[in-house]
Each structure stands twice: as structure tokens, then as C-alpha cells.
ROVO-365285 format. One record per residue (C-alpha): x, y, z. Coordinates in nm, 3 decimals, padded with zeros to 5 digits. Each point is the difference from the previous one (the first is absolute). Layout:
# residues N
+---------+---------+---------+
:       x :       y :       z :
+---------+---------+---------+
:       X :       Y :       Z :
...
+---------+---------+---------+
This chain:
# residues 437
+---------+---------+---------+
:       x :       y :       z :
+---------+---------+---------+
:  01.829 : -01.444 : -00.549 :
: -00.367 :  00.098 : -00.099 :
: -00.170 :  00.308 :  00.113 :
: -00.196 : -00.121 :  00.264 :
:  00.311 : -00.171 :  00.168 :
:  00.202 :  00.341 : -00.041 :
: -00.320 :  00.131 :  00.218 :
:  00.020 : -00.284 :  00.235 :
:  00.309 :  00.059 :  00.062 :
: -00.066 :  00.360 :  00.056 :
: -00.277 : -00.029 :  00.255 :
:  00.152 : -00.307 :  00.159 :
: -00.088 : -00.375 :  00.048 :
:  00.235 : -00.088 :  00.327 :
: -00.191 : -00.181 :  00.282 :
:  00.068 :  00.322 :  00.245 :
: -00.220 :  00.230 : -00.273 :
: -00.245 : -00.266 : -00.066 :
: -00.113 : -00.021 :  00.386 :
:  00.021 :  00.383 :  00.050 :
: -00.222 : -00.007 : -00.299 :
: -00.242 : -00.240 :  00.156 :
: -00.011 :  00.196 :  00.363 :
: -00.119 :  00.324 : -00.178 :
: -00.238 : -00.168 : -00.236 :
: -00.173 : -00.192 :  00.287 :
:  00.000 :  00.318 :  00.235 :
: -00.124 :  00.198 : -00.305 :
: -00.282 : -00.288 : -00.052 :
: -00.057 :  00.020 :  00.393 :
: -00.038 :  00.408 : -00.035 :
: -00.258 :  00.015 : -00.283 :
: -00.239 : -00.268 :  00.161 :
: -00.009 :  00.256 :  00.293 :
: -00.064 :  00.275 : -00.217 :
: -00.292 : -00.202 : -00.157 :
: -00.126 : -00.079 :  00.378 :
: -00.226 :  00.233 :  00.181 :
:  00.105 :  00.044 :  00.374 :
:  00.314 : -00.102 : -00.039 :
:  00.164 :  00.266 : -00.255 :
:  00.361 :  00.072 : -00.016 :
:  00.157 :  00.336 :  00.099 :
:  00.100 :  00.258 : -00.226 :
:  00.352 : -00.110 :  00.113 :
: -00.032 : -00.338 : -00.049 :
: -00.120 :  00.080 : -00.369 :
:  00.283 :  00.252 : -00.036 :
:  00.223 : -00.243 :  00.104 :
: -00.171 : -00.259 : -00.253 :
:  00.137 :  00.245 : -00.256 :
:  00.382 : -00.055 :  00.067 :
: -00.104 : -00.370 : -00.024 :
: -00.126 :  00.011 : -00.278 :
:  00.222 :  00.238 : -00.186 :
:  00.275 : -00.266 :  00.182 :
: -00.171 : -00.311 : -00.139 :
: -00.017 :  00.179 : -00.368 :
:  00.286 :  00.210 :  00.024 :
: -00.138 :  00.144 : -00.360 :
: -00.150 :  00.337 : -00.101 :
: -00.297 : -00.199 : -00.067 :
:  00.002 : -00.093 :  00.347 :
: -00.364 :  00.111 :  00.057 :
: -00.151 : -00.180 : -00.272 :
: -00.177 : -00.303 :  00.132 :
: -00.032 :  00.197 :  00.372 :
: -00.281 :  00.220 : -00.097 :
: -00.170 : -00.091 :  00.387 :
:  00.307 :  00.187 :  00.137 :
: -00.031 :  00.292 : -00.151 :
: -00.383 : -00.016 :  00.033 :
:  00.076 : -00.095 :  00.386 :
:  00.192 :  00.335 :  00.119 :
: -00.249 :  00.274 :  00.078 :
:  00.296 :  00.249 : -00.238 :
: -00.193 : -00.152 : -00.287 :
: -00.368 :  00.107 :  00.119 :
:  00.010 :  00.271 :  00.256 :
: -00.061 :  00.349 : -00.170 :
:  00.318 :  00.158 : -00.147 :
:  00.081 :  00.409 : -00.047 :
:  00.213 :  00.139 : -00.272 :
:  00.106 :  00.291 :  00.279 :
:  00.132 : -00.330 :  00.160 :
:  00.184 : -00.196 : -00.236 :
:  00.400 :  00.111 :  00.148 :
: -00.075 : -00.201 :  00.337 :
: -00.294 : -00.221 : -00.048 :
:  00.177 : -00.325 : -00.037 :
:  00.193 :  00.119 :  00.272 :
: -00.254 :  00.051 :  00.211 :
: -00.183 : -00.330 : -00.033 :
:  00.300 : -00.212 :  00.081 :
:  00.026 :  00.263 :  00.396 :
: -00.376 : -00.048 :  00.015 :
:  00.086 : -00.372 :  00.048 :
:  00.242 : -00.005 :  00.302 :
:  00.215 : -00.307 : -00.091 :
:  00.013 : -00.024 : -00.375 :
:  00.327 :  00.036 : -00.122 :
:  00.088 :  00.361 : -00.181 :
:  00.074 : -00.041 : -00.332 :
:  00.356 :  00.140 : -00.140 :
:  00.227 :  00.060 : -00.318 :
:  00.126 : -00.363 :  00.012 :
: -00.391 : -00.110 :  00.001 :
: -00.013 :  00.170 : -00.359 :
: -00.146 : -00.296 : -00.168 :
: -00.277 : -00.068 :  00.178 :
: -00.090 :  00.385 :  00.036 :
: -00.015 : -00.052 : -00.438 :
: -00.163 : -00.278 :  00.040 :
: -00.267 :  00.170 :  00.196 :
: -00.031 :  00.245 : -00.146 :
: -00.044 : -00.160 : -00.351 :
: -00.272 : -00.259 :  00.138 :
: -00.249 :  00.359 :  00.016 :
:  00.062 :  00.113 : -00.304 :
: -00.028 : -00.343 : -00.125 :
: -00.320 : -00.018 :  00.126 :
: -00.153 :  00.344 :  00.020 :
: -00.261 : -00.117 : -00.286 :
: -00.130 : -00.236 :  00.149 :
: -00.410 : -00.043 :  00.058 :
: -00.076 :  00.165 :  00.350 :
:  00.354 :  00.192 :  00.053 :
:  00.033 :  00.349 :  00.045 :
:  00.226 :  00.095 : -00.279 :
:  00.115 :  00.339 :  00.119 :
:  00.022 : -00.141 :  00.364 :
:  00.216 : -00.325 : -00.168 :
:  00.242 :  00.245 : -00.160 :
:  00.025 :  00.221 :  00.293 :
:  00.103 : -00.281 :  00.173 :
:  00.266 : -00.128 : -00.238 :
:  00.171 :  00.370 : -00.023 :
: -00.029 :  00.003 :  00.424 :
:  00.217 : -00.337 : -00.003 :
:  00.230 :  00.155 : -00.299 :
:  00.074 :  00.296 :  00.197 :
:  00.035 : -00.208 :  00.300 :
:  00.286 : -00.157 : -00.236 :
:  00.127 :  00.278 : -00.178 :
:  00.084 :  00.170 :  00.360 :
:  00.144 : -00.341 :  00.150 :
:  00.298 :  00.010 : -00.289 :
:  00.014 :  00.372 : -00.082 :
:  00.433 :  00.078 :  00.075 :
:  00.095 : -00.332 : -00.110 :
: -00.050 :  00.019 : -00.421 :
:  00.371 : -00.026 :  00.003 :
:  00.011 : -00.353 :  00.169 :
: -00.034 : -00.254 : -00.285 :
: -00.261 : -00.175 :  00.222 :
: -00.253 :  00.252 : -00.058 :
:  00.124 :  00.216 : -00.251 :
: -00.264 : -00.110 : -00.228 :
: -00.326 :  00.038 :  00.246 :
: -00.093 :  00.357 : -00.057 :
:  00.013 : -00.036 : -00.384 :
: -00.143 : -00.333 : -00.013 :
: -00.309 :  00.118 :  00.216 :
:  00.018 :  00.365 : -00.073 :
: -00.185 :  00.016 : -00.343 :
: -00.263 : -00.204 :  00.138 :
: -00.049 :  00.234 :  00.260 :
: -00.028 :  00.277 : -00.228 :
: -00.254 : -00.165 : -00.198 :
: -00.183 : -00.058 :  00.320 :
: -00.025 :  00.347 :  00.099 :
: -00.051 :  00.127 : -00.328 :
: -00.295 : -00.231 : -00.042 :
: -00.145 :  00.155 :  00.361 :
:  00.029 :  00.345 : -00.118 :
:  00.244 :  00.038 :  00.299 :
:  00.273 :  00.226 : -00.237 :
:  00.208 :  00.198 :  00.267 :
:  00.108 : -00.376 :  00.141 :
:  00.049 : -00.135 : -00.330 :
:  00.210 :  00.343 : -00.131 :
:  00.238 : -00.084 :  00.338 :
:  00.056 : -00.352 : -00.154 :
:  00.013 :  00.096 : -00.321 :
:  00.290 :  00.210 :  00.076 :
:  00.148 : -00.300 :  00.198 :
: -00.046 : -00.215 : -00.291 :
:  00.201 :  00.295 : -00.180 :
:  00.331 : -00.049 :  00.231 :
: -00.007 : -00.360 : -00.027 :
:  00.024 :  00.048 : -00.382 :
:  00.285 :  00.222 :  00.035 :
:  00.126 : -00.247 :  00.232 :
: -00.051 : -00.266 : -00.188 :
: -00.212 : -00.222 :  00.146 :
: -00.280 :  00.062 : -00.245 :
: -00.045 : -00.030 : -00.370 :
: -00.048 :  00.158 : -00.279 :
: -00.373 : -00.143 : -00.104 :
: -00.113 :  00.047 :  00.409 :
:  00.146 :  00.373 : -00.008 :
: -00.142 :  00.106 : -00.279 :
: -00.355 : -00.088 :  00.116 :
:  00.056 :  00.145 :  00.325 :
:  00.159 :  00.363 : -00.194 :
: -00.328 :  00.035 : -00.183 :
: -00.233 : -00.091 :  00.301 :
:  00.239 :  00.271 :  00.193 :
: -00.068 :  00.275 : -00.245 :
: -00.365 : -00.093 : -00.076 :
: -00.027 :  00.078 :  00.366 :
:  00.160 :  00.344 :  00.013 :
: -00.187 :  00.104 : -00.312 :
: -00.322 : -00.107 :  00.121 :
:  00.023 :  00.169 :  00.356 :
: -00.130 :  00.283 : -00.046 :
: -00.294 : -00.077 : -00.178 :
: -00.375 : -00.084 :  00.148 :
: -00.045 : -00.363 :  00.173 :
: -00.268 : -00.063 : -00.288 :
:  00.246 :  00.135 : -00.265 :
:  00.283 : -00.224 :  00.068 :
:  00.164 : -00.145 : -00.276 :
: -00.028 : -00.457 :  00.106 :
:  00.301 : -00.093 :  00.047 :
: -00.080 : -00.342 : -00.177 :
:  00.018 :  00.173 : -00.310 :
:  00.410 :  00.060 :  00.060 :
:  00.175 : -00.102 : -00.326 :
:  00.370 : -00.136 : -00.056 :
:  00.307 :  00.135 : -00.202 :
:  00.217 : -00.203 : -00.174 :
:  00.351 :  00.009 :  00.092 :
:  00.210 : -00.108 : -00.279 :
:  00.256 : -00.097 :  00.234 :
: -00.198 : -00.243 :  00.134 :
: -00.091 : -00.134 : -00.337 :
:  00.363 : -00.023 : -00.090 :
:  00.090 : -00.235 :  00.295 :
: -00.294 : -00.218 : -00.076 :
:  00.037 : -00.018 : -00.336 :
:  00.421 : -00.117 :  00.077 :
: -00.124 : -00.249 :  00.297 :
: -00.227 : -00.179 : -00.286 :
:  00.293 : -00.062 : -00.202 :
:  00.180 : -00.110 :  00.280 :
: -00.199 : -00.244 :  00.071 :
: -00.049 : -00.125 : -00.352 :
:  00.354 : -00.026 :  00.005 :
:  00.020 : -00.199 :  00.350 :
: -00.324 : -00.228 : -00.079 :
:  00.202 : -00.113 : -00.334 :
:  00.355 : -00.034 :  00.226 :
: -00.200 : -00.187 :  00.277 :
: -00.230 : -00.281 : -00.203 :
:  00.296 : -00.072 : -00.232 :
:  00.195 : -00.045 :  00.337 :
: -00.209 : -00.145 :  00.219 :
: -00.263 : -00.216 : -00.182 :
: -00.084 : -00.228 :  00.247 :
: -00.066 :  00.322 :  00.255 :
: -00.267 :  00.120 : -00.239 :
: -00.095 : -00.323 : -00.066 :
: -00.089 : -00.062 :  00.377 :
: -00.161 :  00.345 :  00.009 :
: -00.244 : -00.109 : -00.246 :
: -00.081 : -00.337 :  00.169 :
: -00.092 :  00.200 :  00.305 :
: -00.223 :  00.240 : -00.183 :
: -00.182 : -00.184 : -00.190 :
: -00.075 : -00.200 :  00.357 :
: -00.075 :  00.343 :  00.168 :
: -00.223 :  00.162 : -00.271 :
: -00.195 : -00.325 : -00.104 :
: -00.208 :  00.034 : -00.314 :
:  00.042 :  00.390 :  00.048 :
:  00.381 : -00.036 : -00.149 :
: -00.111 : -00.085 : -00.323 :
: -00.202 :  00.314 : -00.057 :
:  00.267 :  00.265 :  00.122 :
:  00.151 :  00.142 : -00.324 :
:  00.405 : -00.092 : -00.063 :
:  00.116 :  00.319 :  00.126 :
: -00.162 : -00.022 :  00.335 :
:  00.144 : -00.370 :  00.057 :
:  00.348 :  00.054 : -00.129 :
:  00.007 :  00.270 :  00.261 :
: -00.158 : -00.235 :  00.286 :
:  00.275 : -00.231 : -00.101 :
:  00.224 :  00.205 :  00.030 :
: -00.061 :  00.092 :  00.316 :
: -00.018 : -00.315 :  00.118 :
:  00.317 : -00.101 : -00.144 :
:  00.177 :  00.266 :  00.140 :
: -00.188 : -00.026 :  00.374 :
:  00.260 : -00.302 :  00.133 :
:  00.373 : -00.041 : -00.042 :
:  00.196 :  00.012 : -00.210 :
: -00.171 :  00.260 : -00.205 :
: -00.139 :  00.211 :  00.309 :
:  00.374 :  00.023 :  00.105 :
:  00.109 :  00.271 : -00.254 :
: -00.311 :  00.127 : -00.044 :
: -00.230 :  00.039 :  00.226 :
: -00.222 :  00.296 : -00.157 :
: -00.123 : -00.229 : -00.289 :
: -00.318 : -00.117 :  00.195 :
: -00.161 :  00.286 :  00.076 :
:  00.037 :  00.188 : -00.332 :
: -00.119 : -00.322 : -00.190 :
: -00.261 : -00.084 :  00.260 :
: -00.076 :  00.387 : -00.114 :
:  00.013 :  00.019 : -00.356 :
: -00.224 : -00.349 :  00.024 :
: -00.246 :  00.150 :  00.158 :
: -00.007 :  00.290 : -00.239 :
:  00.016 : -00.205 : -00.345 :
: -00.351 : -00.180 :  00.148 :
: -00.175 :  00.291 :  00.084 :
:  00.112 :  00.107 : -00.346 :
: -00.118 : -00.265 : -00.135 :
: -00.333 : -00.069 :  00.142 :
: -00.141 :  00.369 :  00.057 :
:  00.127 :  00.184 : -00.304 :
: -00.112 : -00.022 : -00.383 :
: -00.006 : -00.228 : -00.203 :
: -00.109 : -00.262 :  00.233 :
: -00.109 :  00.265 :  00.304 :
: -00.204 :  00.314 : -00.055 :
:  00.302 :  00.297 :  00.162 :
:  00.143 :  00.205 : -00.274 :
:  00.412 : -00.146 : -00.085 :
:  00.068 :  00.360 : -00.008 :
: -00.165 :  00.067 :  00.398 :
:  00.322 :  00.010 :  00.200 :
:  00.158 :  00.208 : -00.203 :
: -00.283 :  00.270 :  00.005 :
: -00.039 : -00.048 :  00.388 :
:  00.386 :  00.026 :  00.011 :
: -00.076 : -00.286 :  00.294 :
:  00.351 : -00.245 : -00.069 :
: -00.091 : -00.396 :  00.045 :
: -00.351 : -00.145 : -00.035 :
:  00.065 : -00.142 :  00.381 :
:  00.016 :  00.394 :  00.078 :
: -00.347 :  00.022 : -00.190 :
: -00.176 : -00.224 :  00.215 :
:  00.166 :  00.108 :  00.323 :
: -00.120 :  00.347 : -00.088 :
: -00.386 : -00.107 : -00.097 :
: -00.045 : -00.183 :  00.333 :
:  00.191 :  00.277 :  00.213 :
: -00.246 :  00.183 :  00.281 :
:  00.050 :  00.333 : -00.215 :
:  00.161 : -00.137 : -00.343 :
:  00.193 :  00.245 : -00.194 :
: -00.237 : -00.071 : -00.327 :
: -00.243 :  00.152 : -00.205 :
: -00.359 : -00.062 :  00.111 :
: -00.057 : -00.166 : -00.374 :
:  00.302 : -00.221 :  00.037 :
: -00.056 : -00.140 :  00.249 :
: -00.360 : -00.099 : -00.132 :
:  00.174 : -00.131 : -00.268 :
:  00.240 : -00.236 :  00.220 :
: -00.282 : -00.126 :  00.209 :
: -00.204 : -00.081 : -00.379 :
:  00.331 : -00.184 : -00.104 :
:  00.066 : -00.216 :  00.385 :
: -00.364 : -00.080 : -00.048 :
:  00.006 : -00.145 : -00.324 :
:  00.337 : -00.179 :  00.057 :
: -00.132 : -00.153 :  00.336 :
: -00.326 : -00.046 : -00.044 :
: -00.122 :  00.245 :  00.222 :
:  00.205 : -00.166 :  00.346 :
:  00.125 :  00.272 :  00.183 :
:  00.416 :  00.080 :  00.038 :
:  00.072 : -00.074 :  00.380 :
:  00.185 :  00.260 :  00.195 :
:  00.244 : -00.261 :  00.075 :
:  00.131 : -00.025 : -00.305 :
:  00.014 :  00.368 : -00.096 :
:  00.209 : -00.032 :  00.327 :
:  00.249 : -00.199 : -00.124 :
: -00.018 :  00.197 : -00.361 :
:  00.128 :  00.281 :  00.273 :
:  00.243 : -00.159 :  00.095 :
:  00.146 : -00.129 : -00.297 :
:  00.043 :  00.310 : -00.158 :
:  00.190 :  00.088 :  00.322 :
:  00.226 : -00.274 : -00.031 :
:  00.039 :  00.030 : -00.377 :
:  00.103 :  00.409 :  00.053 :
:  00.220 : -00.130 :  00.273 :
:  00.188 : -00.275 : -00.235 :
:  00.008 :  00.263 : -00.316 :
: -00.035 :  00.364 :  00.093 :
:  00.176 :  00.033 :  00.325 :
:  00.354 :  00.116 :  00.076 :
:  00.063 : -00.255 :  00.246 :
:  00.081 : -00.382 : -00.135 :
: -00.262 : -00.234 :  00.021 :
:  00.129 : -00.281 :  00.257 :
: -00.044 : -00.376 :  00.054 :
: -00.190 :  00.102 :  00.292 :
: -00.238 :  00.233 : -00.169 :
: -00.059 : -00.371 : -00.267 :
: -00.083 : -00.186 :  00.347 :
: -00.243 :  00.282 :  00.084 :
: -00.181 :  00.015 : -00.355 :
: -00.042 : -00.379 :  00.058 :
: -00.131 :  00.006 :  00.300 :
: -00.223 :  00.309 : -00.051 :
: -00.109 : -00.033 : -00.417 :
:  00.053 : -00.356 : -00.092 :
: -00.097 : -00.208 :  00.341 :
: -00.360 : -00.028 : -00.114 :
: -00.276 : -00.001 : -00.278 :
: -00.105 :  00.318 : -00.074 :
:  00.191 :  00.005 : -00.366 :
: -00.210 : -00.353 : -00.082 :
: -00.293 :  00.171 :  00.125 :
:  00.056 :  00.334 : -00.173 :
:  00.083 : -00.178 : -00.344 :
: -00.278 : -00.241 :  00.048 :
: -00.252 :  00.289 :  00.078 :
:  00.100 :  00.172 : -00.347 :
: -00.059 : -00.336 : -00.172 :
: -00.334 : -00.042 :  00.229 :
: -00.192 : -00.032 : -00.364 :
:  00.188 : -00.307 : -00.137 :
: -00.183 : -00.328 :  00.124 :
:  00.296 : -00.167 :  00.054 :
:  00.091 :  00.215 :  00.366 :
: -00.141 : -00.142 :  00.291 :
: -00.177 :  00.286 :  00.228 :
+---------+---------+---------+
């Protein structure tokens, strides 16, 4: 079974889903030509409601993607917002609308998903981009308080740390300290807890103390916070440097094993990427094979945590090879210095609303992307799904609890159920002719 008929299976394909599907796309249709009509506009619970439709239709983080006029349609996203207003503000929108349906802990996804499409889109020409992050952080509060009491159910035991360093980054890039020491010191019990790792942690210790040591100086003297630096833990190094030999080890077992699964992994590549196959370098498609391979029974059976970590280390080896020397213009040596740990990270970090680098790096990074793509911009979507694949690869290789065949059918679904690695790898190959635009 391919990849794309492990994901049909996943999202369905039975008559009963295909007509449910149907009804909300056509109501959907129905509610954005009334959005687009004057006299006839829909109500702010109608358009709330259009949400849950959506999100229902989708049923993906990305749920938002191709529904900018919702977002666009609720007055959330354009009346003003106050920071002395951020705990209830969500809150209060939904009770200013007598009939839209509250939104609670089991309603977590679309809350993220929310959330996400303002930061997303807080660049954007014409936005307000303090008023666009004010907004996200009022729906991730709105969020944080729905679950808060239930980290131990395994439901939701990963919300607060899977949100919470975003959050932080949020406030820290606002300015807005006290809030972000109170989730930095949340952040701080879910590591204890276990719930968040190492490489998140450790970002979130040094933005805690760069806080305390900079309170009691002058607003104008404060230390920025993007200029936070990482340690190396050489723990950390130690279990990556034993998972690469593990999965030398396990890529050797698995193609002498099962050649025809790697063989069928290629195939589908190679149709997937087009021309832009050819110019990945070896590492970077062994890995995509291998994740491939190992994304459908029986391979996915035993282990499950292969995709993510060599959709991961794919990802990396690119970057690698397209924006560092010889061929790219960043220093080999640049990781290392910044003590940042996976060239994924670095890009994450450049594009973040307050990014933990150097003012000179990150000149340098945007000189490199510019070269390697001609100048085309990296779309938040994809540094999106960069997010999230880092999540999912900590999740399959750094946490305590066992990555599961249903945590495989989520990666699918939420990493590998669209383009955005063809367009990523054909935007860093954007200068060889043979890449269509």
C-alpha cells in the first residue's frame, strides 16, 4: 500500500464520509458567497459556526489554510485588541454573539488552528502585527485555560508543551515579560513532568533567566531577548549521535529485507518530486525513502518512529546542502558556534516573530535563502510545517513515552498529506532551469 492510500485510508473514502464531505463543502461555498455579498452578510455566528465546518471538512492543523475569508470574516480578526485583555478576549467575543457555540478543551484543535492562522499571517501587507499577535496569544490563552487540570489525560497531555513555547515567544516578542515569566515557569513543570524536551527547555531556561536579569534595568537598557544563545547538552548529543547509528543499522536491515518496499518508495518519489528528485543530494533521498518505505505496513508495524526522524534528518541534509559552504555561502562550522542543533532549527529560529539569533546571522541566513531561491520568499506555511516536524521528530526520538501507530497516522495526515517538502526543495533549487515555478 502506497502513501497516499495509507492517507486515504486514514481520512476515509466510504460513501457516508464522502456526502458529509459534500454537505459542508457546499454550505461552506454557500457561506463565503454571502460574505462576498453586500446586504446580505452572514452573522458572526454563522461564520463561527463556518469554522467547525471547516476545521470538520479538513480535520488537519492546517485546517485554515485555503479559508483565509473566514478568518478575515469574524470581526475577532479586525476589531481593536488590548494586551490588559488578552485572559478573556476570545472569550468574550464568542458571549458577545448570543448563539455561537463556546469553545472547550475537546475543541483544542481548532483553538491551534486559530490561533496559528494570526501568527501565520501577522506579516502580511495591511495587518496590524502587534494587534495579529495579540490576537493569537488571546485564542492561546483561551486554550491554555480550556485544558489546564487535564495534562495527565493522554488526550491532552501534550497541548501546553506543544503550544507553550510558542506562546512564550509571542510574549517575549511583545515585550509583555511578567506573562511570558508565568509561562515560562509552566513550561518549567512540564519539563519536569515530562512532557517537554530537552532542545524546547533549554530555550525557554535561558529566555527565563534573561528575563530576571534584565528586570531591573531601564526599558531602553534592556538586554533583546533575540539575542538569547543555546548550550549544548552533551546528553543530547549522545542520543543523537546513537539514533544515527541506529538507523544506519535499520536502513541496511530494511533494504536488504525488503527490496521491493524501497523499491516502491522510490517509484513514488520520483513521481512526487518530478525533475526536483534528481537534484536532492543522496543523503536527503535515502532518507525520503526511507520514510516512505517505512510509512505503510509491514515496515510501519514495528516501527512506527522511522518517518518522522527521516522525514527530519531529510530535511536537514538539504538545508545542509544548499545553504552552507561549499556550494552555499553559511559557515560548516555555524551551528556549532550558535550551539542551535539541526539546520531545520536554524530556519525555524530566523523566521520566528523574535528569533533567538544574532542580528548578523540572521543577515547572513536571509543572504544564503536568497541566493539559493532566487530571491522568492519562504512562505509561513511551510515554516509551519518545519514546526511541526521538529515536534513530531522530538516526539518519535526524545520523548519518554513510545511513539505509537497512531502518532504515524497523525504525522501523515499532518506532515506528509501535501506539498510543502516539493515546494520547499524546489524553492532551494529555484536557480536550476530545470524546476518549474
Amino acid at each position: 500500500m502506497s502513501l497516499d492510500e495509507v492517507i486515504n485510508s486514514i481520512v476515509g473514502g466510504d460513501d457516508g464520509h464522502d456526502s458529509k464531505a459534500q454537505e459542508l463543502k457546499a454550505k461552506l461555498d454557500l457561506l463565503k458567497q454571502r460574505t462576498e455579498q453586500e446586504g446580505h452578510k452572514p452573522t458572526q455566528v454563522e461564520i463561527v459556526e463556518g469554522i467547525r465546518d471547516q476545521f470538520e471538512l479538513i480535520s488537519g492543523s492546517d485546517f485554515l489554510d485555503e479559508a483565509d475569508w473566514l478568518m478575515n470574516a469574524i470581526t475577532f480578526t479586525t476589531d481593536p485588541i488590548s494586551s490588559h485583555d488578552l485572559i478573556t478576549a476570545w472569550r468574550d467575543y464568542i458571549s458577545a454573539n448570543p448563539g455561537a457555540e463556546p469553545f472547550d478543551y475537546y475543541d483544542y484543535p481548532i483553538l491551534e488552528g486559530v490561533a496559528q492562522w494570526y501568527v501565520n499571517h501577522y506579516e502580511e501587507a495591511g495587518r496590524d502585527e502587534k494587534a495579529m499577535m495579540l490576537r493569537a496569544l488571546a485564542v492561546y490563552e483561551h486554550l491554555i485555560q480550556a485544558v489546564r487540570g487535564r495534562e495527565a489525560d493522554p488526550e491532552y497531555e501534550n497541548i501546553l508543551s506543544g503550544n507553550g513555547v510558542a506562546i512564550l515567544y509571542l510574549y517575549c516578542g511583545l515585550k509583555m515579560f511578567e506573562r511570558a515569566k508565568f509561562y515560562a515557569q509552566l513550561l518549567e513543570m512540564e519539563h519536569v513532568a515530562g512532557r517537554l524536551d530537552d532542545e524546547s527547555y533549554d530555550w525557554v531556561s535561558r529566555a527565563y533567566k534573561a528575563i530576571l536579569s534584565d528586570e531591573d534595568k531601564r526599558e531602553s537598557e534592556r538586554t533583546a531577548l533575540g539575542q538569547i544563545t543555546w548550550d549544548t547538552i552533551s546528553d543530547y548529543q549522545r542520543k543523537n549521535d546513537a539514533l544515527e547509528k541506529r538507523l544506519a543499522e535499520v536502513e541496511a536491515r530494511s533494504r536488504a529485507n525488503h527490496p521491493d518496499e524501497f523499491q516502491k518508495a522510490q517509484e513514488k518519489l520520483l513521481q512526487r518530486f518530478g525533475h526536483t528528485w534528481q537534484l536532492l543530494n543522496s543523503t536527503t533521498r535515502n532518507c525520503l525513502e526511507r520514510a516512505e518505505a517505512y510509512s505503510s505496513p509491514p515496515l510501519a508495524e514495528h516501527s512506527p518512529d522511522m518517518p518522522p526522524s527521516s522525514v527530519f534528518k531529510a530535511v536537514n541534509s538539504e538545508l545542509r546542502a544548499v545553504l552552507f559552504q561549499p556550494r552555499g555561502i553559511l559557515h560548516e562550522n555555524l551551528l556549532d558556534q550558535l550551539q542551535v542543533r539541526s539546520e531545520a532549527s536554524l530556519l525555524v529560529e530566523y523566521h520566528r516573530a523574535s528569533p533567538s539569533l544574532p542580528t548578523d546571522v540572521c543577515l547572513d541566513v536571509a543572504s544564503a535563502l536568497v541566493r539559493a531561491t532566487s530571491g522568492k520568499k519562504l512562505p509561513q506555511r511551510i515554516v509551519s510545517k518545519l514546526e511541526a516536524l521538529r515536534k513530531h521528530r522530538v516526539e518519535a526520538d526524545h520523548s519518554k513515552r513510545t511513539y505509537k501507530a497512531e502518532d504515524l497516522r497523525r504525522f501523515l495526515l499532518e506532515i506528509m498529506s501535501d506539498d510543502w517538502l516539493k515546494q520547499l526543495f524546489s524553492l532551494l533549487h529555484s536557480k536550476n532551469r530545470y524546476v518549474s515555478s
